[in-house]
N, C-alpha and C positions, 0 to 999 in steps of 0.2 A: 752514405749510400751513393754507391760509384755511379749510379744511371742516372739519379736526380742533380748531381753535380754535371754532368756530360749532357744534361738537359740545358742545365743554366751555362752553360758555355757557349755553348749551341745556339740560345735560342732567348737567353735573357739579355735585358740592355739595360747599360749604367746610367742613368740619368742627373741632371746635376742636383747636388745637395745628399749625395749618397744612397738615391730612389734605385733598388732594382725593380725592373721592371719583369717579371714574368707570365703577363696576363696572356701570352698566347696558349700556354701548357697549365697553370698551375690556380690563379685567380680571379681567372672571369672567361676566356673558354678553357673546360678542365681534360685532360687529356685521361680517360678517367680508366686506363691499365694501367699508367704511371701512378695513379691516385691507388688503385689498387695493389701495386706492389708497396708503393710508401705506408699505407695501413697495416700491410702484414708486416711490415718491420717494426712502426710503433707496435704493435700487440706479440710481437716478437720480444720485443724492447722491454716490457712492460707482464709480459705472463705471467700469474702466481702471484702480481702485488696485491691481489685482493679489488684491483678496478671496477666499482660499480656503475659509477656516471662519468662520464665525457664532460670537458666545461670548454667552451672559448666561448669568445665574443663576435656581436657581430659586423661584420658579414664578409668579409673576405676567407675566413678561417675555417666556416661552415662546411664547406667541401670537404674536407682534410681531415677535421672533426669529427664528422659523419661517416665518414670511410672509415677511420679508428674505431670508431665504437662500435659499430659492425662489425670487424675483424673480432673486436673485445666480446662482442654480443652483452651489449650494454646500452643504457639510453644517452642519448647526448642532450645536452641544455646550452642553451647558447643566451649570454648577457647582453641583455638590450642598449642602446645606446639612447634612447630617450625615450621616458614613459609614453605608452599610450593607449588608447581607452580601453584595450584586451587585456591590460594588465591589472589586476584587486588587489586587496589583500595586502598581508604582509610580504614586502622586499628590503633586499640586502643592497647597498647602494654604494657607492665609492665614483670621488671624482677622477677619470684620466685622463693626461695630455697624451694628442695622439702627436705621435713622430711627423708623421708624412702628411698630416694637415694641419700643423702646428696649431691646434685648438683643444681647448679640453670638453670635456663630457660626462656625464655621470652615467656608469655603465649600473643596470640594474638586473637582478634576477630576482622570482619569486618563490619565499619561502616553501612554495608545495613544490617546488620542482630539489630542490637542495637544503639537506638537513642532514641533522644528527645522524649516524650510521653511515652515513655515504664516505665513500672513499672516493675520491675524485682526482682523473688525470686533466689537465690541462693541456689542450694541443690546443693549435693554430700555424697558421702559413707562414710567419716571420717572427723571430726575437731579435731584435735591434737593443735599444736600452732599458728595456724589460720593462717600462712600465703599464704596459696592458697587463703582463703577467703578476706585474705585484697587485693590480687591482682586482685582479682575479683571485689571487691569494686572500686578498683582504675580503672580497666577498665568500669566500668558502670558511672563511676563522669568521666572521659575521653570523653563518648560517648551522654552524656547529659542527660542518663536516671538517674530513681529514684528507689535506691535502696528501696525493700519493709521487705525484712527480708532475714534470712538463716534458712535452715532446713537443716538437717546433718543426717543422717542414725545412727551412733554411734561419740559419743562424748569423746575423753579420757579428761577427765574435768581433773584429774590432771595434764595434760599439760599446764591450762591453760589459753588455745586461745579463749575460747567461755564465760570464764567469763570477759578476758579483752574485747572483742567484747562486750558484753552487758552493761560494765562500763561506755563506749564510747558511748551508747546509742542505740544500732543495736540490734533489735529482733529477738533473737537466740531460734530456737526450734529443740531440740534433741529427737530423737525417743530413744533412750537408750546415757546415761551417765555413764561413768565409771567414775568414782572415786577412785579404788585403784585398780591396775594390777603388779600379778606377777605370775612366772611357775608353783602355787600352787591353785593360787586363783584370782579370777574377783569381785571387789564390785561395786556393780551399787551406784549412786547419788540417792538416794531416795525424796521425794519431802520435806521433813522435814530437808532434810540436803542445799536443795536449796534453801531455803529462810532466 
């Protein structure tokens, strides 16, 4: 998505240890006609898979999420990172290391929100080495639904995690791919380098 990439040119910063930084536009204040155009491309992306529920985690990814499933006209369910007293019941639970805080977590959702019958897209604001996403995976085959794909706002494909996701057979669609990042330069995945 050539605006979201011209965004992070623009206006993102490379931090050390591989952190972009985009919280002016995208993760904490939201620039929310950008957000709206990025949604009607996920649901563009995504038309006719049969999408019921939205799934990310929280809380960076909520935004982006939510914009999606709107577009979809669908609910979104966002995975908690640590129990607490508003949650009962039965939950679907899976430990993950996060990237950018190097700590892990036990991301949780509750079974009334995600079950059998649900088809479920996976969005969020970043896929780095995928493991938010496979924890996400692994809570939806916990809960008995059927994963439909993931869509990601920005993808650092040098990481990685979205080409082994697709190796593995999971339809990964990225609104922007990065491809080489440093405190000089950003190169996006272009579609001739993706196939």
């Amino acid at each position: 998505m050539k605006l979201l990439e011209e965004r992070i040119l623009s206006e993102g910063k490379v931090l050390p240890g591989g952190i972009l930084k985009v919280g002016s536009f995208l993760n904490q204040q939201i620039d929310t006609e950008l957000l709206s155009q990025m949604a009607a491309e996920c649901a563009r992306l995504f038309e006719g898979a049969g999408v019921n529920k939205v799934l990310t985690i929280e809380s960076s990814g909520i935004a982006f999420a939510t914009a999606a499933a709107m577009a979809l006209r669908v609910p979104m369910v966002f995975a908690k990172k640590h129990r607490s007293s508003n949650v009962d019941g039965l939950v679907c639970s899976v430990a993950i290391r996060s990237y950018t805080r190097g700590t892990e977590y036990n991301a949780l959702v509750s079974r009334d929100y995600l079950g059998a019958g649900d088809r479920v897209l996976i969005a969020d604001d970043f896929l780095a080495s995928s493991s938010a996403v496979r924890g996400l995976i692994s809570l939806i085959k916990q809960s008995g639904a059927e994963l439909v794909g993931v869509c990601c706002a920005v993808e650092k494909g040098f990481q990685g995690g979205g080409d082994r996701l697709r190796a593995a057979g999971v339809r990964v669609e990225s609104l922007a791919i990065i491809e080489e990042m440093t405190e000089k330069q950003i190169i996006f995945r272009t579609e001739e380098r993706a196939q």
